[in-house]
C-alpha positions as CSV (number, residue, x, y, z in Angstrom):
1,X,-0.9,0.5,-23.1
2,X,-4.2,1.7,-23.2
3,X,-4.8,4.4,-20.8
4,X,-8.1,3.1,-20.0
5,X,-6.1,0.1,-18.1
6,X,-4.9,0.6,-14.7
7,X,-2.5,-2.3,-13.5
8,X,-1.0,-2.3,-10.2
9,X,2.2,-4.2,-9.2
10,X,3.1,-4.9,-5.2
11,X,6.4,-6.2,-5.0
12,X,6.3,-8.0,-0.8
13,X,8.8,-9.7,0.9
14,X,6.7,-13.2,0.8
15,X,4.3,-12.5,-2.5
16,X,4.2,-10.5,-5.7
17,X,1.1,-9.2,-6.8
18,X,-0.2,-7.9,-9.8
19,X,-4.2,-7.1,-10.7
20,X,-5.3,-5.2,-13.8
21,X,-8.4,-2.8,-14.3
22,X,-10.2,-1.8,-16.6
23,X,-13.0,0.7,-17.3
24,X,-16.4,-0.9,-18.4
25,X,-18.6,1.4,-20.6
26,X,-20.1,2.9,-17.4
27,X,-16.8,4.6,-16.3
28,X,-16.8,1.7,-13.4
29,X,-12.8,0.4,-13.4
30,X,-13.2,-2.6,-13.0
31,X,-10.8,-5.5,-11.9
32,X,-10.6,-8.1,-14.2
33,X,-7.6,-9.9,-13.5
34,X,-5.1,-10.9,-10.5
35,X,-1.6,-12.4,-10.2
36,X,-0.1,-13.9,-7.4
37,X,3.2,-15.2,-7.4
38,X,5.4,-16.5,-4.2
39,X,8.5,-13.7,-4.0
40,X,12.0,-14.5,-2.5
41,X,14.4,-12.2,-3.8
42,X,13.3,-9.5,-1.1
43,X,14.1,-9.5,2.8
44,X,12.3,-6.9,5.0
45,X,11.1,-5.4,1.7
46,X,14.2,-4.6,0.0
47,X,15.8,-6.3,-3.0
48,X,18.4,-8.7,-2.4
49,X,18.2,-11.0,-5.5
50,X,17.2,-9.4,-8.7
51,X,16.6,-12.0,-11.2
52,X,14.5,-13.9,-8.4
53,X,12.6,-11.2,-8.3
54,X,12.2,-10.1,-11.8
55,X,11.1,-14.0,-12.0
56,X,8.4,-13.2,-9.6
57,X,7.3,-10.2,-11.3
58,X,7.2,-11.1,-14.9
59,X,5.2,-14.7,-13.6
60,X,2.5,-12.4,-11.4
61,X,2.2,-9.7,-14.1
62,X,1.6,-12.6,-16.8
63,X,-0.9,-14.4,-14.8
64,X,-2.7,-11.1,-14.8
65,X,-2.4,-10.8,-18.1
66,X,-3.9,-14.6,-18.8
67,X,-6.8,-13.8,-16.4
68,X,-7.7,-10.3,-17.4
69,X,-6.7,-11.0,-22.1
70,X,-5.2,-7.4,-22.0
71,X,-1.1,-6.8,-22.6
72,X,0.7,-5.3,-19.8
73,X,3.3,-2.5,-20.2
74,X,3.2,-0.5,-17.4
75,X,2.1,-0.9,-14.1
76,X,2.0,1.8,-10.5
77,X,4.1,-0.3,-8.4
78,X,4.4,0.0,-4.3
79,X,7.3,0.2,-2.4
80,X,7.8,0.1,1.3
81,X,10.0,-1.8,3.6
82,X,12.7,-0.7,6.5
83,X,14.7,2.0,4.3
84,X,11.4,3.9,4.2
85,X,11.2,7.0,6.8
86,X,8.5,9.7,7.3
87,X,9.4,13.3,9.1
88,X,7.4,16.5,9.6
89,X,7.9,19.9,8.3
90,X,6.8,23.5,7.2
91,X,7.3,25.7,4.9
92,X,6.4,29.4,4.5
93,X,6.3,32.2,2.0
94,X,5.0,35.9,1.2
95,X,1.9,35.5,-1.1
96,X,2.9,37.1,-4.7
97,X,-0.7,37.8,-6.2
98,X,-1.9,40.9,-5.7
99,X,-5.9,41.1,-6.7
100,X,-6.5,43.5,-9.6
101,X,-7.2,47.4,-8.4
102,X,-6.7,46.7,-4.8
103,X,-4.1,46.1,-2.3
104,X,-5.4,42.6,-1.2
105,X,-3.3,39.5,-1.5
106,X,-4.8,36.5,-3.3
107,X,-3.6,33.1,-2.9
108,X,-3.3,31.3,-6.5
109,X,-1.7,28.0,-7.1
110,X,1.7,29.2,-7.7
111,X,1.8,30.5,-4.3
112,X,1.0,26.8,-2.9
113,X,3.2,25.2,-5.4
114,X,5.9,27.7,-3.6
115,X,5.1,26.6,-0.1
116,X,5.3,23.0,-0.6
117,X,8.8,23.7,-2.4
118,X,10.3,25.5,0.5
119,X,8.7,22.6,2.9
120,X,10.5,20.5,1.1
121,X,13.8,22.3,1.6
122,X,14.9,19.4,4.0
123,X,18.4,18.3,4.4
124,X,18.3,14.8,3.5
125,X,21.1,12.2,2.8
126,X,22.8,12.1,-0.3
127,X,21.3,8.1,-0.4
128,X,18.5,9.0,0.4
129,X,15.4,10.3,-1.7
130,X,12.1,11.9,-1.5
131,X,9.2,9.2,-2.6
132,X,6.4,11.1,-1.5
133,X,5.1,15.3,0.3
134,X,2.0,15.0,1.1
135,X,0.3,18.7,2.7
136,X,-1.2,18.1,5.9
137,X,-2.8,21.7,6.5
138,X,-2.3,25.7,5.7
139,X,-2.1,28.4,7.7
140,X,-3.0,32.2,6.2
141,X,-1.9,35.1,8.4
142,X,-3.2,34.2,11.8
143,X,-5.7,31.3,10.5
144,X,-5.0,28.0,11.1
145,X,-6.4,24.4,9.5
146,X,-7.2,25.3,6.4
147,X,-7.5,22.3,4.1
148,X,-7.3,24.3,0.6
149,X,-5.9,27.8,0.9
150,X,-6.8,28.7,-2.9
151,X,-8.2,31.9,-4.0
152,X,-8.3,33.1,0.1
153,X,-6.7,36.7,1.1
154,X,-3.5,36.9,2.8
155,X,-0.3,37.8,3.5
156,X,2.0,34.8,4.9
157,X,1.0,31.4,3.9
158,X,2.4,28.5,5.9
159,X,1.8,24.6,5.0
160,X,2.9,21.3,7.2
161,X,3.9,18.4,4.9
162,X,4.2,14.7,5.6
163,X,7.9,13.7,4.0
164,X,8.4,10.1,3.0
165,X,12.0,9.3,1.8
166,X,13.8,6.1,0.5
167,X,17.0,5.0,-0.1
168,X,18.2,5.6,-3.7
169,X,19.1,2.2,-4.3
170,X,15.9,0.4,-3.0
171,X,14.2,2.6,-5.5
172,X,16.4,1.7,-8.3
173,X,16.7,-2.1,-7.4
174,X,12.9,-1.9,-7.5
175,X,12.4,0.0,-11.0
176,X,15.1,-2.4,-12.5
177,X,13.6,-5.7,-11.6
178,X,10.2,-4.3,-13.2
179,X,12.0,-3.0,-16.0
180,X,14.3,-6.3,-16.8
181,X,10.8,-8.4,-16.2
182,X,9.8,-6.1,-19.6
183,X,7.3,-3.9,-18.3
184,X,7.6,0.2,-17.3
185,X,7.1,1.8,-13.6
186,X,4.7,4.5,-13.6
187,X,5.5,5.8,-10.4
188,X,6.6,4.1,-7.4
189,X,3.9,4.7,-4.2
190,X,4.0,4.1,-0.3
191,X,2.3,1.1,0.2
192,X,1.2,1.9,3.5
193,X,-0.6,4.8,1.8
194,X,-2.2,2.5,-0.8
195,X,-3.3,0.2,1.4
196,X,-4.8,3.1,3.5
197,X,-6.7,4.3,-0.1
198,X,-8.1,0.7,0.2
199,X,-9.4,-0.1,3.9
200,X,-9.6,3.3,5.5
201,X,-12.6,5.6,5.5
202,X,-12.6,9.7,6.2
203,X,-14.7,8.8,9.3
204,X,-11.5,6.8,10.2
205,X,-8.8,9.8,8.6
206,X,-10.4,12.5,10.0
207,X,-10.6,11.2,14.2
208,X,-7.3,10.1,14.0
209,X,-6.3,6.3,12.9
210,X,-3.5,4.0,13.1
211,X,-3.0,1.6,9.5
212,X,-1.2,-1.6,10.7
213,X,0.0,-3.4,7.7
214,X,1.4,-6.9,9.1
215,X,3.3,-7.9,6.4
216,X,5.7,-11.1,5.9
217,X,9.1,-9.3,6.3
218,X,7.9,-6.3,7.9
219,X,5.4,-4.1,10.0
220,X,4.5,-0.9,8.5
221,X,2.8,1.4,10.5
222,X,0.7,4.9,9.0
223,X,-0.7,7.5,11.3
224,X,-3.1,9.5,10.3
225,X,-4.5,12.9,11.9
226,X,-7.2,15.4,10.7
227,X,-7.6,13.4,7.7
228,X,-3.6,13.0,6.5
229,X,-0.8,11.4,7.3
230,X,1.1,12.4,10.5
231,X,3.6,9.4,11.0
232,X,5.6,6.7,8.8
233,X,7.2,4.1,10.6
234,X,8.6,0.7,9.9
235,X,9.6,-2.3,12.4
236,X,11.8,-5.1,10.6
237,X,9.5,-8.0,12.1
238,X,6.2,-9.5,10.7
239,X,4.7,-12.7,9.5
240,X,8.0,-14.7,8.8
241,X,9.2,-14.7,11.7
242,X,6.4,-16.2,12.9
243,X,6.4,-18.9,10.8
244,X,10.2,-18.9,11.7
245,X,9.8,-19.4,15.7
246,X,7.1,-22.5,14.5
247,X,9.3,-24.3,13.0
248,X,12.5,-23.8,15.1
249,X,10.7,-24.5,17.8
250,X,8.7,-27.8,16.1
251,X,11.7,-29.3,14.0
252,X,9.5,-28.3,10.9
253,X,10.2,-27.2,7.7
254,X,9.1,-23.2,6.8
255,X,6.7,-24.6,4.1
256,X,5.0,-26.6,7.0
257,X,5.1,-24.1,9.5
258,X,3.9,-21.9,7.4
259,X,0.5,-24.1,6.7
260,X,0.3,-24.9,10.8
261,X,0.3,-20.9,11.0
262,X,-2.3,-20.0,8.3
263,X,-4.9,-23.1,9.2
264,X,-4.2,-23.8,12.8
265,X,-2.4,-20.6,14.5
266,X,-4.0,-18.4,17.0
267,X,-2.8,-15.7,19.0
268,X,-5.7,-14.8,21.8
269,X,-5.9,-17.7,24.5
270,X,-10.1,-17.3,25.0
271,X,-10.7,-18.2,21.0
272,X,-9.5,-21.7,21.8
273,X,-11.2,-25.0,22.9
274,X,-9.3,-27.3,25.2
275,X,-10.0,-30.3,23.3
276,X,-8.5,-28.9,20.0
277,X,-5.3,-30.6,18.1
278,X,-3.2,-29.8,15.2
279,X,-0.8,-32.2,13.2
280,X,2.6,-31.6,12.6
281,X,4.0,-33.3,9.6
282,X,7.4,-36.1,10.9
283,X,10.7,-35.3,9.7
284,X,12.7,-37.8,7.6
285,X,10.2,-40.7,7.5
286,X,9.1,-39.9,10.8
287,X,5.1,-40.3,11.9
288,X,3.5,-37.3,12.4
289,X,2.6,-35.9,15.4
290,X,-1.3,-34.5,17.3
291,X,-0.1,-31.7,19.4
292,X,-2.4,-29.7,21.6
293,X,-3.2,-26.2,18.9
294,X,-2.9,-24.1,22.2
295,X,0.9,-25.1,22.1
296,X,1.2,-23.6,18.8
297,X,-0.4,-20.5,20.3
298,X,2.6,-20.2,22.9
299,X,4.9,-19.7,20.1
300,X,2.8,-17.5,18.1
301,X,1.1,-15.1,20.7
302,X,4.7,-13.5,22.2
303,X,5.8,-12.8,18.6
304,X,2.7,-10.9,17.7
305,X,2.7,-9.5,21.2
306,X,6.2,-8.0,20.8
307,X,5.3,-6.7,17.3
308,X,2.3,-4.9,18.8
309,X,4.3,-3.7,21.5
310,X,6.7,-2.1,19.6
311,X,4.3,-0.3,17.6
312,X,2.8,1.4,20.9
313,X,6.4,2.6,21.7
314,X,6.5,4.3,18.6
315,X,3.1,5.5,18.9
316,X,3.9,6.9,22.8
317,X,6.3,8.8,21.3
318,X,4.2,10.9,19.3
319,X,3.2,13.6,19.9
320,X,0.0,13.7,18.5
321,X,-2.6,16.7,18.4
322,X,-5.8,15.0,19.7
323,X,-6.1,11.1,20.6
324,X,-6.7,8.8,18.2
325,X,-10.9,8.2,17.9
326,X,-10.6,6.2,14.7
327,X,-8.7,3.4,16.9
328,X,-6.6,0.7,14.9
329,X,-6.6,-0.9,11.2
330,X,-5.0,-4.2,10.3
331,X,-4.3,-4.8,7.0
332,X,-1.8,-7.3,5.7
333,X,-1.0,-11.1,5.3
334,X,-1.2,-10.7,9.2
335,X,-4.1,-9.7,9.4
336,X,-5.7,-13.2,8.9
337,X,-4.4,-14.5,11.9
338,X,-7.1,-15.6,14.2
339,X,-6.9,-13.6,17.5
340,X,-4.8,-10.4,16.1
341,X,-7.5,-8.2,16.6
342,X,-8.1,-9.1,20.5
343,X,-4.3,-8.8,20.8
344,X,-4.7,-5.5,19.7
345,X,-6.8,-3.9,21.3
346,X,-5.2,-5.5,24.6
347,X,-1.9,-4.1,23.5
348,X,-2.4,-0.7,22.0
349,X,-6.0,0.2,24.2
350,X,-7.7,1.6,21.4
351,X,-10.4,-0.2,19.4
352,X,-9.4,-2.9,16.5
353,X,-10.6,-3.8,13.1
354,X,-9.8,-5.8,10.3
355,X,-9.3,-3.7,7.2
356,X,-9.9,-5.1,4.1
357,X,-10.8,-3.4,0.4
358,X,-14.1,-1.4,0.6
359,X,-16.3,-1.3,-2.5
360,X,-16.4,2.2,-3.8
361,X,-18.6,4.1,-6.7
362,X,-15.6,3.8,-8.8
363,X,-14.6,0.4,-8.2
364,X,-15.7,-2.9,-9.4
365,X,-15.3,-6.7,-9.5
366,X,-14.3,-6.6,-6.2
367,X,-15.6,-10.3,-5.8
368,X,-15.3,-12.0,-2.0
369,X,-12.2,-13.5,-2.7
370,X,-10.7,-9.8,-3.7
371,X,-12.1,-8.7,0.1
372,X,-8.9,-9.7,1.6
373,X,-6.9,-7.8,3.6
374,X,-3.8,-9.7,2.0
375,X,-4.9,-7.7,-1.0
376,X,-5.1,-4.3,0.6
377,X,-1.9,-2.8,-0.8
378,X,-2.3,-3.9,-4.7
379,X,-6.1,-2.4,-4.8
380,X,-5.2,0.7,-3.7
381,X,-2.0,1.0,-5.5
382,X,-4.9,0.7,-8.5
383,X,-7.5,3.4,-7.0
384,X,-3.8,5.5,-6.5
385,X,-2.8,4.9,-9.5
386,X,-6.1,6.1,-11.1
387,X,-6.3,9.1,-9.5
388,X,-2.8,10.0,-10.5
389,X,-2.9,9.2,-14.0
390,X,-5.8,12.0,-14.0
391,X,-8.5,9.8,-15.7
392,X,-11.3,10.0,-13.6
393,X,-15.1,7.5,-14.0
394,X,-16.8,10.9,-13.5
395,X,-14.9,12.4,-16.9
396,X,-14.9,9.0,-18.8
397,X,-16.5,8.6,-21.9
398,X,-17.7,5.1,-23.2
399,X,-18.0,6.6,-26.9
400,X,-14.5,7.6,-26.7
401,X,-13.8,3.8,-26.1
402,X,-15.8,3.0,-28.9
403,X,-13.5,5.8,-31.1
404,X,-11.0,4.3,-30.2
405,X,-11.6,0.7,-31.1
406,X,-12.7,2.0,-34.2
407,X,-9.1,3.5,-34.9
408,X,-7.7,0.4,-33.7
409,X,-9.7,-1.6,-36.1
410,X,-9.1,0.7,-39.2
411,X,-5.4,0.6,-38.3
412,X,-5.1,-2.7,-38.2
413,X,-6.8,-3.2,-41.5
414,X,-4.7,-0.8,-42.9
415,X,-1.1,-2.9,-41.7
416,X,-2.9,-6.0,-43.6
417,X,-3.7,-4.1,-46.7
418,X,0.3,-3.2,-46.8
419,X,1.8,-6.3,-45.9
420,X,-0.5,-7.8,-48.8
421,X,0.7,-5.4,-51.9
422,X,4.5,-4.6,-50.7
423,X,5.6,-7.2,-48.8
């Protein structure tokens, strides 16, 4: 694939999604193509049918494909769900570089690249695996919060990490349906910390912040202090079982419930007229019925309620550094629930938003429809995936695009020219 193509793949428990990206001759990637495919072979994020979900992931990716006129081959795909955990630790070494005709100690990069190793030193499962370190902050002799300890004197270097692990075989479910649907994994990446790359800003990271993804099988929660990631937390509850409680409680089928929730649900009582009505389709031949919408509210509110409680538990049981000023995030299929942000901020105390993709320098096409906070996770698996890849719009160069169509071209002509005299 041509590495000037960045396609991103997130695998959810209700919908796969796929976009693809591309630079334009400015260096701006650009999207130019989305997929969007209903997913059921997943519960509360993990895999529990394969070829359903290989189905969904081969029909998302190719609807990319149709929109966007590039091939697919390989794609940065998320992974989250409840077999994802986050814990805290430190690691700490004697700095090795000695500065040239003194006795001074210099930091260098293999002296980082040591610390994080022996942060890492965790004892783990053997099912389990580590998806993701991330370095919170360093600490030279005596010195703390140091961002980037390169090139600084010392003698001890300490660093805190963020550890995110997975269970081996949600990994390798995951990797397999993407590689049986025909197409390679790049790298498998949080999708609490894409979505964050999408809808945060450092304002946000650095006073503290809590990312609220309400998805459809599950809650995934990502705290973030001094600018990195402090907690990882999932709840098994979101958006389906909402749509579950509407239509045990109505007689309803999930595919209606499911519309009642999205067009007509609600979950804060003061958004609400008393004179408004929602219709809920008859089972078996039977009429349907006008129902008072605030009765549809009664079902949803105490599910969202619960959900949002449990996140401040976890939350109270942190114990966090300095409170957090950048307040609450929503992202998610969730998050288009009218009310959810009231709830919130009556639930957790701290100020709510709705997060959806922000337009950056290095981002286009983001149209209004792509400002969706249902989209949150598979644009920033793309920005992810662009910074990891190591092409950057700052470094790209349109005439190398142009060489290389050239080559393509000249190539090409040079296949027809042998298919002509030998075959």
């Amino acid at each position: 694939m041509n590495n000037r193509i960045v396609v991103s793949l997130d695998i959810g428990s209700t919908f796969v999604r796929c976009i693809v990206c591309e630079y334009d001759d400015n260096g701006v990637l650009q999207i130019i193509g989305l997929g969007m495919r209903p997913s059921t072979g997943l519960r509360k994020g993990v895999v529990v049918n394969i070829e359903a979900t290989l189905r969904a992931v081969a029909g998302a990716i190719e609807d990319a494909e149709m929109m966007s006129g590039l091939e697919v081959t390989s794609c940065w795909t998320g992974i989250g769900g409840n077999h994802i955990n986050g814990l805290n630790s430190r690691g700490v070494v004697g700095v090795s570089g000695k500065r040239r005709d003194t006795r001074e100690r210099e930091i260098g990069q293999d002296d980082i690249n040591r610390v994080i190793e022996a942060a890492k030193a965790v004892v783990i499962p053997t099912d389990r695996q580590i998806l993701e370190v991330i370095p919170q902050n360093y600490k030279v002799d005596d010195q703390k919060g140091i961002r980037n300890p390169l090139d600084m004197i010392g003698v001890r270097l300490e660093c805190d990490v963020h550890i995110i692990t997975c269970t081996v075989t949600g990994a390798q479910n995951l990797i397999k349906c993407v590689n049986r649907a025909g197409f390679r994994v790049n790298e498998l990446i949080l999708q609490t910390l894409a979505a964050g790359r999408a809808v945060l800003t450092q304002d946000e990271m650095d006073l503290g912040v809590v990312l609220i993804d309400l998805g459809g099988g599950t809650t995934d929660i990502l705290v973030y202090v001094e600018g990195t990631p402090y907690s990882t937390y999932t709840i098994p509850a979101g958006g389906t079982q909402v749509t579950s409680d509407i239509s045990i409680i109505k007689n309803i089928s999930m595919e209606n419930a499911e519309k009642i929730k999205i067009d007509a649900g609600c979950c804060w009582d003061e958004l609400l007229d008393d004179d408004e009505t929602v219709i809920v389709p008859g089972v078996g031949g039977r009429p349907p019925m006008s129902i008072p919408r605030s009765q549809i509210l009664t079902i949803i509110k105490p599910r969202m309620e619960e959900i949002l409680k449990m996140v401040k538990q976890h939350l109270d049981t942190l114990n966090l550094p300095r409170p957090l000023g950048g307040g609450v995030v929503l992202t998610g299929g969730g998050a288009g629930l009218t009310g959810v942000v009231e709830l919130a901020n009556h639930v957790l105390k701290l100020t709510a938003r709705i997060g959806s993709p922000i337009p950056t320098q290095n981002l286009g096409g983001l149209v209004d429809e792509y400002k969706n906070p249902s989209l949150a996770t598979v644009i920033g698996l793309a920005l992810e995936g662009e910074k990891r890849s190591g092409i950057d719009a700052a470094e790209y160069d349109p005439e190398s695009r142009q060489s290389d169509k050239k080559s393509t071209a000249l190539i090409d002509k040079l296949k027809s020219w042998l298919k002509e005299e030998f075959f």
